[in-house]
TORKOL-4160 file (C-alpha; in steps of 0.2 Angstrom, whole numbers, padded with zeros to 4 digits, m for minus):
277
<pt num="1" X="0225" Y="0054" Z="m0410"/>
<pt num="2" X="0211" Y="0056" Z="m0397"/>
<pt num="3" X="0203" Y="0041" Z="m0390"/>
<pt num="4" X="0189" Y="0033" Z="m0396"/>
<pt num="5" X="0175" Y="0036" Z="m0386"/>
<pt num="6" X="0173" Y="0023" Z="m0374"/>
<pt num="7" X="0155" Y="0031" Z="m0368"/>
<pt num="8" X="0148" Y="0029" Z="m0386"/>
<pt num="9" X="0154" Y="0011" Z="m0386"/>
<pt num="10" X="0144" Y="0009" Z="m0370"/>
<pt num="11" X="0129" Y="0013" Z="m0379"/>
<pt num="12" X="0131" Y="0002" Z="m0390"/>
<pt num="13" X="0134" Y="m0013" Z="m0381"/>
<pt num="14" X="0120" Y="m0008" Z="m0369"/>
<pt num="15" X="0107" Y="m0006" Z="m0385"/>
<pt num="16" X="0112" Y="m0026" Z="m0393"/>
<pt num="17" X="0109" Y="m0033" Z="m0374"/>
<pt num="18" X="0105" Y="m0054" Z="m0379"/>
<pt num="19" X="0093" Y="m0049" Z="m0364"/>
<pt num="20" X="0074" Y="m0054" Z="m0368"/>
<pt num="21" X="0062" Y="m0047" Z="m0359"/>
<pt num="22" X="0045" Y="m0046" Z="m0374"/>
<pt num="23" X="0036" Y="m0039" Z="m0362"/>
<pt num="24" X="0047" Y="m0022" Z="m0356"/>
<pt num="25" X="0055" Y="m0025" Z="m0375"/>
<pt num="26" X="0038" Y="m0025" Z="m0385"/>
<pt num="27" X="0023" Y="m0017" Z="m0372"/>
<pt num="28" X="0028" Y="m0006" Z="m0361"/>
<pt num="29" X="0044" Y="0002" Z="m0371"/>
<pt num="30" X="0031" Y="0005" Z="m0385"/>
<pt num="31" X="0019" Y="0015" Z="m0371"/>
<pt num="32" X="0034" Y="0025" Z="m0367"/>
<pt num="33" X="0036" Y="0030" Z="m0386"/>
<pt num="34" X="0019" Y="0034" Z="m0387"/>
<pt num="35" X="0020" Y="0046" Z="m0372"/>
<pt num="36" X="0037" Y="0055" Z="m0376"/>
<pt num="37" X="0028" Y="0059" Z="m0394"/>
<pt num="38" X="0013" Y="0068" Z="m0384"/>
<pt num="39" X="0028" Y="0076" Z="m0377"/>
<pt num="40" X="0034" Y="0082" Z="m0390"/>
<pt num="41" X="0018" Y="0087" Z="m0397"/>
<pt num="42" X="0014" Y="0096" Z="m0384"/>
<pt num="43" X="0029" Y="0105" Z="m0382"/>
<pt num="44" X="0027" Y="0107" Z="m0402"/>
<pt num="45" X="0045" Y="0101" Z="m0403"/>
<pt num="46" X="0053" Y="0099" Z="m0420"/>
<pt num="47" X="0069" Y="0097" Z="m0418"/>
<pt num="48" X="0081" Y="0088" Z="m0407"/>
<pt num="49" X="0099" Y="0090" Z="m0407"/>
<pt num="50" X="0108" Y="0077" Z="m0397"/>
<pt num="51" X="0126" Y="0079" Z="m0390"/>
<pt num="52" X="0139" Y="0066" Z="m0381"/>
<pt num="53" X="0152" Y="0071" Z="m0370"/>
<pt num="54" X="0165" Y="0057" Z="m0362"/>
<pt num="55" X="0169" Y="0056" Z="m0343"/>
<pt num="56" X="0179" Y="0071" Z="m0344"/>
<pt num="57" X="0167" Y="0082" Z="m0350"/>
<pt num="58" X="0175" Y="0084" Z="m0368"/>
<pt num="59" X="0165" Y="0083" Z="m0383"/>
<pt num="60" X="0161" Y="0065" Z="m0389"/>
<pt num="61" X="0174" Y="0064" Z="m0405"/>
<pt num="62" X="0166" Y="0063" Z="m0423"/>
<pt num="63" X="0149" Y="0061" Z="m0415"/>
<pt num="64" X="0133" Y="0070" Z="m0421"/>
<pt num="65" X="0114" Y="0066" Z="m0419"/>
<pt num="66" X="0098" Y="0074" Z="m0424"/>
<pt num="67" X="0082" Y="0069" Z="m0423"/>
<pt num="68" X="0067" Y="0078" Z="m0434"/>
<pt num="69" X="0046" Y="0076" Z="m0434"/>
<pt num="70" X="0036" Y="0082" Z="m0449"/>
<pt num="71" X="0023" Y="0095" Z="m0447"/>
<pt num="72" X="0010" Y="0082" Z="m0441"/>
<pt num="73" X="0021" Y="0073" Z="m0433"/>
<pt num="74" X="0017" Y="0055" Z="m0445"/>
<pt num="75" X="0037" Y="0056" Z="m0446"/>
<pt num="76" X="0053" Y="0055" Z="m0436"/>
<pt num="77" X="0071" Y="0052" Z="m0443"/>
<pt num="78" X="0087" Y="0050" Z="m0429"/>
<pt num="79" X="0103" Y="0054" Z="m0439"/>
<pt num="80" X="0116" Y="0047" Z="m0431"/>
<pt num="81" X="0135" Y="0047" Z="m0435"/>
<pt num="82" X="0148" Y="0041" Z="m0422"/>
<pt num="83" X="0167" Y="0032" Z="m0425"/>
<pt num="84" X="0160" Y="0019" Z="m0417"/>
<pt num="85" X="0146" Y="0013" Z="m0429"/>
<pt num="86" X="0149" Y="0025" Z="m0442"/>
<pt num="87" X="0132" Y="0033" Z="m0450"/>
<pt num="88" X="0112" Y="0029" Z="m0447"/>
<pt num="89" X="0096" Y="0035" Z="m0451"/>
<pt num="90" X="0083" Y="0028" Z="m0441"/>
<pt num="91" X="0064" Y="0033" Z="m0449"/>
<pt num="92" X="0051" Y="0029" Z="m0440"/>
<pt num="93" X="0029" Y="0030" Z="m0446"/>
<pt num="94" X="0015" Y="0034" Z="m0433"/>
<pt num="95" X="m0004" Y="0034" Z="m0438"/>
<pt num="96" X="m0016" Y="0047" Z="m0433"/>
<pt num="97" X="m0017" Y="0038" Z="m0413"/>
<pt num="98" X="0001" Y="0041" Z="m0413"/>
<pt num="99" X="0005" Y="0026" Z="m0413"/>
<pt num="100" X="0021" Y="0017" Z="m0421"/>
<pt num="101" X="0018" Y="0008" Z="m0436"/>
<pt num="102" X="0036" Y="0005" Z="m0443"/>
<pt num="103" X="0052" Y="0011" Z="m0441"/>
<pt num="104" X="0066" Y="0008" Z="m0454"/>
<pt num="105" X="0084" Y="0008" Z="m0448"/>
<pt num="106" X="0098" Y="0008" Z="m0462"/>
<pt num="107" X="0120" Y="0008" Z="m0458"/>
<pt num="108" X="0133" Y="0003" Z="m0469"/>
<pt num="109" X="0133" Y="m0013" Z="m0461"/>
<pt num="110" X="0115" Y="m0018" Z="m0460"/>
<pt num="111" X="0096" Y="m0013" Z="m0463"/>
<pt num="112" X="0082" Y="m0017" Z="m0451"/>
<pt num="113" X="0065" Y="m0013" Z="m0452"/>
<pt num="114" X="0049" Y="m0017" Z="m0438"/>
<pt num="115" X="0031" Y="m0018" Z="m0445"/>
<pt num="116" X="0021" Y="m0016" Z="m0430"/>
<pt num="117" X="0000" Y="m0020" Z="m0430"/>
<pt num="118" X="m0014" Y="m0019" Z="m0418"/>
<pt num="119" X="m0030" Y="m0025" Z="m0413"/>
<pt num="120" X="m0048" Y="m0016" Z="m0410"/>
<pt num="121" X="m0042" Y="m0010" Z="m0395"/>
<pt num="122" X="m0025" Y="m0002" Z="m0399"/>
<pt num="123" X="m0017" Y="m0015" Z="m0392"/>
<pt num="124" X="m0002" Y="m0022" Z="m0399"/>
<pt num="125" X="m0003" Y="m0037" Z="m0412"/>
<pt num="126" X="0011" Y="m0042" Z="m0420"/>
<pt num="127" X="0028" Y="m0036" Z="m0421"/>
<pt num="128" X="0037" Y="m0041" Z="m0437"/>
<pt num="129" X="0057" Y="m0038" Z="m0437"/>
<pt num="130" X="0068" Y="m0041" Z="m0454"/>
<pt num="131" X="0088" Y="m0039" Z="m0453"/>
<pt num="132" X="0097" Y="m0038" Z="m0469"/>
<pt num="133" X="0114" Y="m0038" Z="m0467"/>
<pt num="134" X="0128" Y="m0041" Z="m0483"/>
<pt num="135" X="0147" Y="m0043" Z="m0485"/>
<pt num="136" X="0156" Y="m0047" Z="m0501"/>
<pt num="137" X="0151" Y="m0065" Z="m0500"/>
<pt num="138" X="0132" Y="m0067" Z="m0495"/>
<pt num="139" X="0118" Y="m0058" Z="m0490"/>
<pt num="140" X="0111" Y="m0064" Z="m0475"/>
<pt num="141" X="0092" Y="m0060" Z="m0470"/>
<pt num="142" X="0084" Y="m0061" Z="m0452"/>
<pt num="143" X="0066" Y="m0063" Z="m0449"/>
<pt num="144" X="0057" Y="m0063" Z="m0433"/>
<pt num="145" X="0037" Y="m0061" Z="m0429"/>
<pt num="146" X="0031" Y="m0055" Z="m0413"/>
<pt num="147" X="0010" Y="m0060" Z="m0412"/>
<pt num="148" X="0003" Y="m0056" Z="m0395"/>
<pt num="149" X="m0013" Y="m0064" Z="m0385"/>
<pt num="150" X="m0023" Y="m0057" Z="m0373"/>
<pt num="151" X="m0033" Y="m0063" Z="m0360"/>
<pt num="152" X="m0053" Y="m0056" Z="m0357"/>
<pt num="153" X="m0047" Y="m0043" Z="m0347"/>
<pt num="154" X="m0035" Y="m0039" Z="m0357"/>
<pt num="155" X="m0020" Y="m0041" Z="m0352"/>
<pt num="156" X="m0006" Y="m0053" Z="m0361"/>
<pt num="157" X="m0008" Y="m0069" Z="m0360"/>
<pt num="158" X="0003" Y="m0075" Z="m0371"/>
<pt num="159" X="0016" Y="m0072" Z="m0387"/>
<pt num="160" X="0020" Y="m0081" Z="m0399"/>
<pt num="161" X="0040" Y="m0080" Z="m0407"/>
<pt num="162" X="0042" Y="m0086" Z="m0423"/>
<pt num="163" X="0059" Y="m0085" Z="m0432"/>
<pt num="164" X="0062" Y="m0086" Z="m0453"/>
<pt num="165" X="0042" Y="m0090" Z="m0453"/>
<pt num="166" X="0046" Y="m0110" Z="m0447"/>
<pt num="167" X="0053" Y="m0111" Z="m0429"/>
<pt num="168" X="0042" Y="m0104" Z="m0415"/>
<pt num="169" X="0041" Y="m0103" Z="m0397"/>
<pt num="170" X="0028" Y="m0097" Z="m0385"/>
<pt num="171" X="0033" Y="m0086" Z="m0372"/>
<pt num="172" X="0019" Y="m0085" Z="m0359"/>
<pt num="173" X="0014" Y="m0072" Z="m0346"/>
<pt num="174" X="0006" Y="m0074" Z="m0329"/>
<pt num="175" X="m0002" Y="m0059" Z="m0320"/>
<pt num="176" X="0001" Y="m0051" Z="m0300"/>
<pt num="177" X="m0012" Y="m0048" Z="m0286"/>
<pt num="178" X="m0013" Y="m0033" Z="m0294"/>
<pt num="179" X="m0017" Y="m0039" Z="m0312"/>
<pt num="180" X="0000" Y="m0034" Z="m0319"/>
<pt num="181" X="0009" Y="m0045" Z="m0329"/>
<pt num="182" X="0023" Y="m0054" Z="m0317"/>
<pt num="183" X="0029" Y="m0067" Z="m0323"/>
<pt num="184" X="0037" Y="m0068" Z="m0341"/>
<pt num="185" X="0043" Y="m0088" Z="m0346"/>
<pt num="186" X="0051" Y="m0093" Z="m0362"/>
<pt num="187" X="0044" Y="m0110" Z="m0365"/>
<pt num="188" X="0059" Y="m0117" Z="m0373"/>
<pt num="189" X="0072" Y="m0109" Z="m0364"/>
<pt num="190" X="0066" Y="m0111" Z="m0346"/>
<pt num="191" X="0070" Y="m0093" Z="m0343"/>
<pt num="192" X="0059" Y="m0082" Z="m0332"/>
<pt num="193" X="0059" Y="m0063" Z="m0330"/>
<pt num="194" X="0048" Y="m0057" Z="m0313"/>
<pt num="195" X="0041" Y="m0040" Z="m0316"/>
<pt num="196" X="0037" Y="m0029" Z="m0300"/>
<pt num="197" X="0027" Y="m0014" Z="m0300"/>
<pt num="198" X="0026" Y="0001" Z="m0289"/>
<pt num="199" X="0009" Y="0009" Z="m0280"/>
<pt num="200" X="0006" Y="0018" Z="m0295"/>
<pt num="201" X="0009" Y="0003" Z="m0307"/>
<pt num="202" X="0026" Y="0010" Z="m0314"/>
<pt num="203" X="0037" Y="m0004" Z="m0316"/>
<pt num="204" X="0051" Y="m0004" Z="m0304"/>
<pt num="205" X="0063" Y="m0018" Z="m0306"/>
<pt num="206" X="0065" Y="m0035" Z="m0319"/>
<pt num="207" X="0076" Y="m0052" Z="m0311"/>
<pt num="208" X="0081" Y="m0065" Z="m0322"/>
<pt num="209" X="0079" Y="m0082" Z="m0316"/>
<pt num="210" X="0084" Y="m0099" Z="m0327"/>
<pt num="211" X="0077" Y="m0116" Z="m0322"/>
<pt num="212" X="0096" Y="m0121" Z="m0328"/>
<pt num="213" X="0104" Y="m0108" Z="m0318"/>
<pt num="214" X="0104" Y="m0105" Z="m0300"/>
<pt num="215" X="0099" Y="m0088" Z="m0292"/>
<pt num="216" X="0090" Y="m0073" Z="m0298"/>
<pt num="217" X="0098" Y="m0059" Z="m0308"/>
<pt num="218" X="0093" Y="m0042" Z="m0307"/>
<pt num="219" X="0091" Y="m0035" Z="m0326"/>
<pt num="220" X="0082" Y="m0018" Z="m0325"/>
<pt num="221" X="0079" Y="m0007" Z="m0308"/>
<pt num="222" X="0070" Y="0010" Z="m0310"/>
<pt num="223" X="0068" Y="0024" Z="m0299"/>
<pt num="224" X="0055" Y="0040" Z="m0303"/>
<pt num="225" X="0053" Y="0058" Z="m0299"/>
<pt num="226" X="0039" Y="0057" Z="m0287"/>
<pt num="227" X="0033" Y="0076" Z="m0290"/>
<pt num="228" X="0031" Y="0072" Z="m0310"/>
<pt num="229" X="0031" Y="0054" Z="m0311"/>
<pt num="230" X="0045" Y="0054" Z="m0326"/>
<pt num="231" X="0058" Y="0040" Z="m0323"/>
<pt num="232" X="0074" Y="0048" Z="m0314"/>
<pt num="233" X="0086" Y="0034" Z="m0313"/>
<pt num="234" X="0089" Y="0017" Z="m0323"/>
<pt num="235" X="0101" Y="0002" Z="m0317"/>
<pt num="236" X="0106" Y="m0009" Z="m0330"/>
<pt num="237" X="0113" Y="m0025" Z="m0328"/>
<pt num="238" X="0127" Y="m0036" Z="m0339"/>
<pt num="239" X="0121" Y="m0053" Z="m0345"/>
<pt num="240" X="0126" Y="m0065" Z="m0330"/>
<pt num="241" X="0124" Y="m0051" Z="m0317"/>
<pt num="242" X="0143" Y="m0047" Z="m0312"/>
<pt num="243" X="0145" Y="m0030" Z="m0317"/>
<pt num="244" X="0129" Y="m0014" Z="m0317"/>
<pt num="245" X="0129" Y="0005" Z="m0324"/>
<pt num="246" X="0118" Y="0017" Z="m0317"/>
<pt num="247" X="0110" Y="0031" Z="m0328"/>
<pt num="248" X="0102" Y="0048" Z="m0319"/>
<pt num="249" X="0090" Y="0058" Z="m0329"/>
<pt num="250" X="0085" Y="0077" Z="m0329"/>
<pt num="251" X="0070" Y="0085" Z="m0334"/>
<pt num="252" X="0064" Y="0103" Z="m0341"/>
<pt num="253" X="0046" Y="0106" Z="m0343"/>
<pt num="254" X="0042" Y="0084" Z="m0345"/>
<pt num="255" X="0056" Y="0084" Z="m0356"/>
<pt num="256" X="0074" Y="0077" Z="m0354"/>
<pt num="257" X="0088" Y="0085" Z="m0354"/>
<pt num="258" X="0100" Y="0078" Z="m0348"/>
<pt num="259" X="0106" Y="0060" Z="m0345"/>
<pt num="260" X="0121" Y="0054" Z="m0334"/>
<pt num="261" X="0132" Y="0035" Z="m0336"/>
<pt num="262" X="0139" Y="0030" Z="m0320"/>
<pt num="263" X="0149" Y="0012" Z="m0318"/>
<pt num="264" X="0148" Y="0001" Z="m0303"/>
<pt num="265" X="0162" Y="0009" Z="m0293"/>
<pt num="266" X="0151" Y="0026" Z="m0295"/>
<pt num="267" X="0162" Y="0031" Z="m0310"/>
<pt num="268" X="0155" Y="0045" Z="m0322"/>
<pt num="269" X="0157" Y="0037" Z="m0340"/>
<pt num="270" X="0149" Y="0049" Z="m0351"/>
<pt num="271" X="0133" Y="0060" Z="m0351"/>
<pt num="272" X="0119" Y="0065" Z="m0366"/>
<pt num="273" X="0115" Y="0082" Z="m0368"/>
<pt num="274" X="0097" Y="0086" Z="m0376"/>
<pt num="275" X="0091" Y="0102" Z="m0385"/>
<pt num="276" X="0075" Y="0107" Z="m0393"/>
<pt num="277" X="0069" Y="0118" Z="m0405"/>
């Protein structure tokens, strides 16, 4: 029997982080979706085929992934099927700006969907998240709303969490020297997240601090291909700070092509392989 593959389970534990961060989570992530669809649009790419190859460069067992846009590109669906988390389709709707309106995630294990709204200015509004998830005894159902506020210049000011439509919690925002959000603090909680910026604006690093907690913890640090701008490296940090992975990324034409999992002892864990059609 050949092994499990350990750079898939990676992934996953990686992608359920407990880690917070709204503002990366909710704002700049969904910039970053916008600009890979342009991408793709100009690149008029319909198809992507996604590989997986362990540290040894062998083919990631029993995994397969696809992604597909329709005609006008309104659509995307990610197939997904590993050994790990079994089988996935991940659809996902954009309106005529490109923008991401939902996205509906169904397993054998659990459904999520994520209604996403904006205001006059494109900006985003709310973010609501629903989890069903159902075993031979119960169903259990999740629900979180994200509703964002902006200040007159229009940068976030605040955000509003609100969980199974009862329990909220504000999450404020405090702007740089250079009018970039850098400061994120969870109300409740205590916890901070500092958000530092390069010349250019592109975020560069995220630290964790905790007003229970001594010290700072580095959570996000990314690097960029000076020449295109497109992000060439990410360092990822473990919840508490003790252990990090390093990814590398490649690029053909503003496209990536290839992405490469390192662990702290420089380690190669896996790598991603992208084509398109």
């Amino acid at each position: 029997m050949k092994k499990i593959s350990s750079f898939f389970l990676l992934l996953i534990l990686i992608g359920f982080s407990s880690h917070a961060q709204y503002y990366y989570k909710d704002i700049i992530s969904n910039k970053q979706l916008l600009a890979d669809m342009e991408a793709y649009k100009m690149n008029k790419v319909k198809t992507i085929n996604i590989k997986s190859f362990e540290d040894d460069g062998s083919a990631s067992e029993g995994f397969s992934c696809q992604k597909k846009f329709s005609k006008d590109y309104s659509k995307a669906s990610l197939f997904t099927r590993s050994q790990i988390s079994g089988a996935s389709l991940l659809s996902s709707t954009f309106n005529e700006n490109g923008r991401l309106l939902q996205t509906y995630d169904s397993s054998d294990i659990s459904v999520t969907s994520n209604q996403y709204s904006y205001d006059f200015m494109d900006r985003i509004h709310s973010i609501v998240s629903t989890i069903r998830s159902q075993d031979d005894d119960f169903t259990n159902l999740i629900r979180e709303e994200h509703v964002w506020h902006y200040n007159e210049t229009g940068q976030a000011e605040k955000m509003i969490r609100i969980k199974n439509r009862t329990d909220s919690t504000t999450i404020l925002f405090a702007l740089d020297e250079n009018d970039n959000v850098g400061i994120e603090k969870d109300t409740r909680s205590g916890t901070k997240y500092y958000y530092y910026y390069d010349g250019k604006r592109r975020i560069t690093d995220i630290v964790q601090e905790n007003d229970f907690k001594k010290g700072i913890v580095p959570e996000y640090v990314f690097q960029y291909n000076n020449s295109a701008g497109l992000l060439s490296q990410m360092t990822t940090t473990e919840e508490g700070g003790n252990y990090y992975y390093v990814w590398k990324y490649t690029y053909d034409n503003g496209l990536r092509t290839k992405e490469k999992c390192f662990n702290k002892e420089q380690r190669l864990m896996g790598s991603i392989e992208y084509e398109y059609n």
